[in-house]
Structures are given as C-alpha cells and as structure tokens.
C-alpha positions in Angstrom: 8.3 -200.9 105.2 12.0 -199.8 105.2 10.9 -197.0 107.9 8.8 -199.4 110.3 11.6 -201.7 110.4 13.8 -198.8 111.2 12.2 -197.6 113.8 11.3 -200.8 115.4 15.0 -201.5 115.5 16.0 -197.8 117.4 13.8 -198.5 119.9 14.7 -202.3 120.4 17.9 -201.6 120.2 18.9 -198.4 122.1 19.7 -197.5 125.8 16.4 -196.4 127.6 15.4 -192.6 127.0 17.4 -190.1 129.1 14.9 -187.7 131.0 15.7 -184.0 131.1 14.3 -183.9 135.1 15.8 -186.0 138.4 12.7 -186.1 140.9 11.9 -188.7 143.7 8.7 -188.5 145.4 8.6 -189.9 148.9 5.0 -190.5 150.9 5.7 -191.0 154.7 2.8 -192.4 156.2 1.3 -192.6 159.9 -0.8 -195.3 160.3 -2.2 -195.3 163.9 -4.3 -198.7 163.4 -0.9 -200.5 162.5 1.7 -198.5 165.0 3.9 -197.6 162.2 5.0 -195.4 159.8 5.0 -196.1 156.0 7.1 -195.3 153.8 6.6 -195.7 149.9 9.4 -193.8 147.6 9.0 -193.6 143.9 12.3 -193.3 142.1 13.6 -193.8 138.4 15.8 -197.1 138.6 18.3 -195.6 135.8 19.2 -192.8 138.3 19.1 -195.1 141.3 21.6 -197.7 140.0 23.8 -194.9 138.7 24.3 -193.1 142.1 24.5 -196.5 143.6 27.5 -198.0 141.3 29.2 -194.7 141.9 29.4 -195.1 145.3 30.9 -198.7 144.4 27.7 -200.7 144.4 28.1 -203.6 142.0 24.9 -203.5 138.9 21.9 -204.5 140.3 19.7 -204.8 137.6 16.8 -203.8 140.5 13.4 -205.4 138.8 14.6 -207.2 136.6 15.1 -211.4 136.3 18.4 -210.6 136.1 18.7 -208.8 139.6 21.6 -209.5 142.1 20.7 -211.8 144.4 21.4 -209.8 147.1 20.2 -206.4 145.6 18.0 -205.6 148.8 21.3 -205.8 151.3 23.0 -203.1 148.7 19.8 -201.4 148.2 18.7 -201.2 152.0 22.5 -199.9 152.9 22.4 -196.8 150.4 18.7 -196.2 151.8 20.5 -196.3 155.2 23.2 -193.9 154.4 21.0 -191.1 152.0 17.3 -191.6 154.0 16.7 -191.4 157.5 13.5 -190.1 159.9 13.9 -188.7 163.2 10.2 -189.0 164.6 10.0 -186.5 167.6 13.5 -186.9 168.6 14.0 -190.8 167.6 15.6 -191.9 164.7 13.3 -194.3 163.3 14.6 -198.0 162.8 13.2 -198.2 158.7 13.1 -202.0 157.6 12.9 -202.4 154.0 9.5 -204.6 153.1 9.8 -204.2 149.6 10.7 -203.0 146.1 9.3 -203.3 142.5 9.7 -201.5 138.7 6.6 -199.8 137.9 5.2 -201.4 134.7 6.9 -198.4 132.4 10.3 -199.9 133.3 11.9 -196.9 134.4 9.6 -195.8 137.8 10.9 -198.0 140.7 8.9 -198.1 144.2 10.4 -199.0 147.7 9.0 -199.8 150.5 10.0 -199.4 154.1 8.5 -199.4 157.7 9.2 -198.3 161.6 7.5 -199.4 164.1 5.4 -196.4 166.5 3.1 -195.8 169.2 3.7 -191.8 168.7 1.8 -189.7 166.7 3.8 -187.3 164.8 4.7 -183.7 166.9 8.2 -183.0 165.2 9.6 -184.8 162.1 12.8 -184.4 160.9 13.4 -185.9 157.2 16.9 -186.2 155.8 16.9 -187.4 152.0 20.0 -186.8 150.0 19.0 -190.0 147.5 20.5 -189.3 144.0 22.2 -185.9 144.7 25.4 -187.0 144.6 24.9 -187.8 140.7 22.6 -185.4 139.9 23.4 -181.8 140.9 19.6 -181.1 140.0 18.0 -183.5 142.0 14.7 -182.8 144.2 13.5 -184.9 146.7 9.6 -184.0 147.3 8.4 -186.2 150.6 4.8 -185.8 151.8 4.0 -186.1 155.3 0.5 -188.0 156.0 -1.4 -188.9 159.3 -3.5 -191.5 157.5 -5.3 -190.0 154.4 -5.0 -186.3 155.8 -1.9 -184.7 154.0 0.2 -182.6 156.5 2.6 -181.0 155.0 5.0 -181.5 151.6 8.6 -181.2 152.1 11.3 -180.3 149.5 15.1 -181.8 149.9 17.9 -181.0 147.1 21.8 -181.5 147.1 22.2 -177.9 149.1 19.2 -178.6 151.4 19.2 -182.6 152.1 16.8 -182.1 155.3 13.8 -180.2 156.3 11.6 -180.4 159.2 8.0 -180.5 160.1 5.9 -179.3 163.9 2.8 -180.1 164.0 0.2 -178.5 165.9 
C-alpha cells in the first residue's frame, strides 16, 4: 500500500516527463477544391512555451483553462517570425485558424491557412521553430497536393530552409 501511494504521488506531483528527442512534424497541404493551402504542425507544448518565453513571451499555458487570453496574438507572432512559405515566388499570408493539446498533454496541434489559386511549381519552406532552445531540433514538413504526398522536407538549427520543384 505504502508503494501505490508513492507512486501515485511522483506522478501527481512531478514536472511533466522530459523527452530525450525535439521533433516537429509539419503537413502543408494543397487543397485545390478550397484555393488554399493547409497547414497542420504537431509540436510538444513544453518545448514550444520554452522557446517562446525565451524570446520574452510571457507563460501561456497554451491548452490549458488557464491559457492567456491572448495566447493566439503571442503564438501567431513567434509562428510569424520562425515559419514562413514562399509558394512559387510569394510569400504566403498564413492566418492562424486554430490550436489544441493533443489528449496526452504534451503533443500540441496548430493550424494555419493561405489563400491560392496556384498549384504548387516551387516551394520554399523556412522553419526554424524551437532551434533556438534546442540545438537538436528537426523540423520534418511534408509537402501534399491533396492526399498525394510530394515530397518530405527536413529543417534543423544549421539548415532552417529547404526547397521543393515540382515537375
């Protein structure tokens, strides 16, 4: 009995587990039927409020009841400075739509979206999320015209951009 209660009061009690790896994956979407691009980015809260408060960002407590009120307008400016698309010569003009913490806690989703007629010929991602906490960082983005994957890209702190041609 002494050992359940134990153990039940570690994991109560104690900061949320430190993981040995620091990886975002990014899926950036064409969707011809909507004339847009979609983006959906899969980061681990712990790692994004870190880089954020060390940049000066206040705690945001992103998820959570206890979130900033306005957590998006801090959220939305670090995406602006550490994420951008240039979509066959254009920068795209991302607007957030959304965020939530996966159920786990730790996994948080954002959601963003550009307006486009153009089909993708040249794309030219720039994602330096997290890097400038974690020297380790990857940022893996996939590149999709609708379901059809088209290529997967690989950003770290030494190489924040890569680029895509298609055919």
């Amino acid at each position: 009995m002494y050992l359940l209660s134990l153990l039940t009061a570690l994991l109560l009690s104690g900061p949320a587990p430190l993981h040995d790896y620091h990886v975002s994956k990014t899926n950036v979407r064409y969707v011809a039927e909507k004339s847009q691009v979609q983006v959906e980015m899969h980061v681990f809260v712990e790692d994004l409020e870190l880089d954020m408060q060390a940049a000066g960002t206040p705690v945001l407590q992103l998820g959570t009841r206890k979130q900033l009120a306005d957590a998006d307008r801090y959220l939305l400016a670090y995406l602006e400075k550490h994420f951008r698309i240039r979509w066959n010569g254009e920068d795209l003009n991302l607007q957030l739509v959304g965020f939530e913490l996966d159920d786990d806690l730790h996994g948080f989703w954002i959601y963003l979206v550009s307006p486009t007629d153009a089909e993708p010929v040249e794309v030219e991602i720039a994602n330096s999320l997290l890097t400038g906490t974690f020297a380790d960082q990857k940022n893996i983005v996939k590149l999709f015209r609708g379901d059809e994957r088209t290529a997967t890209l690989l950003m770290s702190k030494d190489r924040p951009t890569a680029y895509w041609a298609g055919e």
